[in-house]
Structure formats: structure tokens, C-alpha cells
N, C-alpha and C positions, 0 to 999 in steps of 0.2 A: 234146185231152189229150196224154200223152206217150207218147211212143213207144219200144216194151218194145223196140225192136232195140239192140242195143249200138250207136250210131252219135250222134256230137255234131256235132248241125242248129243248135242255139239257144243260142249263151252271154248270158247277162247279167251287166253288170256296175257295182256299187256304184263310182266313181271315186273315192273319200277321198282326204284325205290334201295334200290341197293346198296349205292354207295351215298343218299345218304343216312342209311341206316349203318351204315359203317362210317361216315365222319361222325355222327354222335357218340359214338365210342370211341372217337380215336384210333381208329384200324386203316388200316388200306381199303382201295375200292374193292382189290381184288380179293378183301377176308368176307369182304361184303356179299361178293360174288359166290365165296363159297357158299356163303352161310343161304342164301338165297336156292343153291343146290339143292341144298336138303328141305327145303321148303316145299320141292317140287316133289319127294316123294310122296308127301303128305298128300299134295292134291292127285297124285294118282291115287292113290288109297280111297279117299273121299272120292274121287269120283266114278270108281269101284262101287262105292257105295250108295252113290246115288241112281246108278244104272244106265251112266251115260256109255255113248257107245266110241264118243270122241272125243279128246280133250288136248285143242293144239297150244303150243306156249312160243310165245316169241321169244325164240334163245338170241340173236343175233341179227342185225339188219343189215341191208347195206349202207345204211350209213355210220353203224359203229368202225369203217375202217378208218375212220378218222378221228378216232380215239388215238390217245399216246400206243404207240409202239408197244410198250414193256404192258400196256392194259390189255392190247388186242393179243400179244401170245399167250400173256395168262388166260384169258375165257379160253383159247381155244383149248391149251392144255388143262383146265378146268373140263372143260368139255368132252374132253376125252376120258376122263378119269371120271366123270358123270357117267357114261356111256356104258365102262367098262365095269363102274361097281353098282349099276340098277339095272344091270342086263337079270339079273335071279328075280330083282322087285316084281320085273315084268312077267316074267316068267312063271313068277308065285302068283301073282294077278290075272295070267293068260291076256296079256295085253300085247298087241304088238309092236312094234313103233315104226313110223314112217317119218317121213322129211319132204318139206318145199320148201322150194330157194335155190339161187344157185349154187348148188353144194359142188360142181366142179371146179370152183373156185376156189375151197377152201384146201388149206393144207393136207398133202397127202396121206400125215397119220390119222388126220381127224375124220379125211372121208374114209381112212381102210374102218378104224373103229367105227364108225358109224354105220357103214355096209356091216363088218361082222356083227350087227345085234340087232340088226336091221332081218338078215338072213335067218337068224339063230331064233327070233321072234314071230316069223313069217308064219307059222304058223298056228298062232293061239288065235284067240276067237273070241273073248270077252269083251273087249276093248279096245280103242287105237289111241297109242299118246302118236299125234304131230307136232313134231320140231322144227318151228320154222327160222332155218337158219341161213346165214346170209340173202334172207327175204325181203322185199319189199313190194308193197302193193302195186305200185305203178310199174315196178318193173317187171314183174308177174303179165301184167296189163301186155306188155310192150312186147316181151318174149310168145306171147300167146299173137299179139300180133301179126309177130315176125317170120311166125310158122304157118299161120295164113296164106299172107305173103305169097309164102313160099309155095305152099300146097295152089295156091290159084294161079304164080306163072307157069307150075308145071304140071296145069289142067287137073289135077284131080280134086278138085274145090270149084263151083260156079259161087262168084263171090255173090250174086242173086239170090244164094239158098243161105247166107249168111244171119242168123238169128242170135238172140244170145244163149240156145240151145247149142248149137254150133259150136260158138263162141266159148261158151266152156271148156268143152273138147281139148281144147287148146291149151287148158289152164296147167298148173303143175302137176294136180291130181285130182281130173274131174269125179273121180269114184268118194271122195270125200265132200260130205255135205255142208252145206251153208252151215255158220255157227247158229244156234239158238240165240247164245248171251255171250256178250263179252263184258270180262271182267275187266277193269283198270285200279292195280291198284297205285298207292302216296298221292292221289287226289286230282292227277294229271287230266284234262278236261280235251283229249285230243286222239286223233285213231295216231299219228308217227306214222302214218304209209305200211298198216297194220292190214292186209285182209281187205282192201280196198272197195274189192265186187262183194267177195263174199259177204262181207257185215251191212250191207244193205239193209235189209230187214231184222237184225239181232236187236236184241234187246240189250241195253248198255248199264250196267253194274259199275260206280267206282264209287272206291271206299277209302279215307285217309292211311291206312293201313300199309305200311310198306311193306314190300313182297317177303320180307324173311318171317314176318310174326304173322304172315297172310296162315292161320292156321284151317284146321277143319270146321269148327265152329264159324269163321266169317265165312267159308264156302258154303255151309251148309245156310247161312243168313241170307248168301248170293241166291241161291236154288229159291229158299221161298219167296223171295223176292220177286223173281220169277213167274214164277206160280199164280202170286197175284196182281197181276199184270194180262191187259187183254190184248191181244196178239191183230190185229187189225189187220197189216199187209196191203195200208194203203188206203182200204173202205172204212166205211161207219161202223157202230157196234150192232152188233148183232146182225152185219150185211156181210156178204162175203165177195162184194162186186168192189172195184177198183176206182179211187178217186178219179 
């Protein structure tokens, strides 16, 4: 759950704005896509340097497979080639990277890359970028359900002892913390089945800004932003008890 200290551990963030930051140019979605790539090393950098210790990006959802065809194999091979040329990024930053979502899903080369930089990363220590990729919040929900389920017809779960302690457990990867803030950026006023449980209590950033000129400077705007903001978790100010 989140953590009452004033201190931001976990940004999330919605990356919008892509394509149409590539129809105002007259480009494709998918130059849009790229350009939004290199967007993302920036925010690792930044958030390097803000000292956070997790910084998840929704690359893909499940409902992007109903995009045209010739869009959804560009991001993935987009995605691959992300993978394969910020594996050193990471590395030079001692950051790790992980993934939730149903990533058995996706194409074979994009999970081998993904596992190899996944493997090759496992061990730094500064940071964790999360990729959430073919993710979605209710599905998350649904999958964490289904294993329940599971574990309580085959007695090793009393469904009685079910909390949302428990209930985590479940999740993709209880070891990763609720977000502090989440970002949105081109102005979108909506979670998209983003992080469903976990953004419960985050504090919500969105900014006109589409995700490709999303630089260090408007994350560093996001942080103070932040900052001044009082974190409640539901009670009054200056209480620490529950509505």
C-alpha cells in the first residue's frame, strides 16, 4: 500500500499523445511512436534523478490490439528495438526493468527480448523502470482472481482469510509498490484501465503536453507538484485516521 511519508518512490505514467503529435507533422502514428521512445529515456534519466526507486510506463494495453494491424506490429517491433538499444541506458543508470501484463501473449521475439534485458538487468539496484505491457487494470483484477479461485478449490487458501493483504499477493508483482503520482500526459482526463487498484491513492498529474516533448523539465514540474500536495489517505489534514 502507500506510503504516508512525503517522499515520491513510484511515478506512473499514461504516455499519450503520440500520434497526435505525429498528425501535426504529417508523419505516421508509428514515427509518432518512435519519437515517443526516445522520450522515455529522458524520463529514466529524470527520474534517476529525482531518486525515485520506480518508474512504470504503459507501453501497451489490452486494448491496443484493436488497433489496425500494420500499427500493432510496428510498436511491437518498435518495442523490440527499444529494448535492445536501452538495455546499456539501464545499465549505465543501474536500473532494472520488469514487466506486468500478460506478456505470454505477446509475440515470441518480443518476449525472448524482453526476458533478455529483463535477465541482463536483474541485477542493478538503483531503480526499476515497469513496462506495462499488454496490461490492463481489470484484467490484472480478474487474473489475480482466477488464481484465488484456484488456490481455494485446491484447499490451500481459506477464502475467510481473504483481505486485500492477500489479495495482492495475487497481483502481477506484489513486490512493486503502489504509485505515488501518476502522470497523464495531451490532457486525457481518464485512468484507460491503467493500474486500477494500485492508483487508489496516487496523486494525479496531467499536463497538455504530449508525451514526445514530455521533457525533464515538465517532470521535474510533475515532482514539485507533488511535493505540494498533502497526502491525506482518505482522513483530514493533519489526522492520520480514515474517513
Amino acid at each position: 500500500m502507500g506510503n504516508k511519508e512525503k517522499k515520491l518512490r513510484h511515478v506512473a505514467i499514461i504516455m499519450d499523445g503520440n500520434g497526435r503529435w505525429a498528425k501535426k507533422r504529417g508523419l505516421s502514428h508509428l514515427e509518432g511512436h518512435r519519437k515517443g521512445a526516445e522520450a522515455v529515456q529522458t524520463a529514466i534519466e529524470t527520474a534517476k534523478e529525482l531518486g525515485l526507486e520506480y518508474l512504470t510506463l504503459y507501453a501497451f494495453s489490452t486494448e491496443n490490439w484493436s488497433r489496425p494491424q500494420e500499427e500493432v506490429d510496428g510498436l511491437m517491433s518498435l518495442l523490440e528495438e527499444f529494448v535492445e538499444a536501452k538495455v546499456e541506458v539501464l545499465q549505465k543508470n543501474n536500473v532494472r526493468l520488469k514487466t506486468v501484463g500478460r506478456t505470454n501473449d505477446l509475440p515470441e521475439s518480443t518476449r525472448k527480448k524482453l526476458l533478455e534485458c529483463i535477465e541482463k538487468t536483474a541485477g542493478n539496484n538503483s531503480g526499476t523502470l515497469v513496462l506495462a505491457i499488454n496490461y490492463g487494470g481489470r484484467a490484472e483484477i480478474v487474473d489475480a482472481a482466477k488464481k484465488i479461485a484456484r488456490d481455494a478449490v485446491d484447499k490451500k487458501l481459506d477464502p475467510d482469510t481473504i483481505d486485500e493483504n492477500v489479495f495482492i499477493q495475487y497481483m502481477y508483482d506484489p513486490s512493486i509498490p503502489d504509485p505515488d503520482m501518476m502522470i497523464r500526459t495531451s490532457g486525457e482526463l481518464r485512468l484507460s484501465n491503467f493500474l486500477v487498484w494500485e492508483l487508489s491513492y496516487a496523486e494525479f498529474y496531467v499536463t497538455d503536453i504530449l508525451w514526445p516533448d514530455f521533457g525533464r523539465e515538465e517532470f521535474l514540474k510533475a515532482a514539485d507538484a507533488f511535493y505540494g500536495r498533502e497526502r491525506r489517505y482518505g482522513g483530514r489534514p493533519g489526522s492520520e485516521s480514515q474517513d
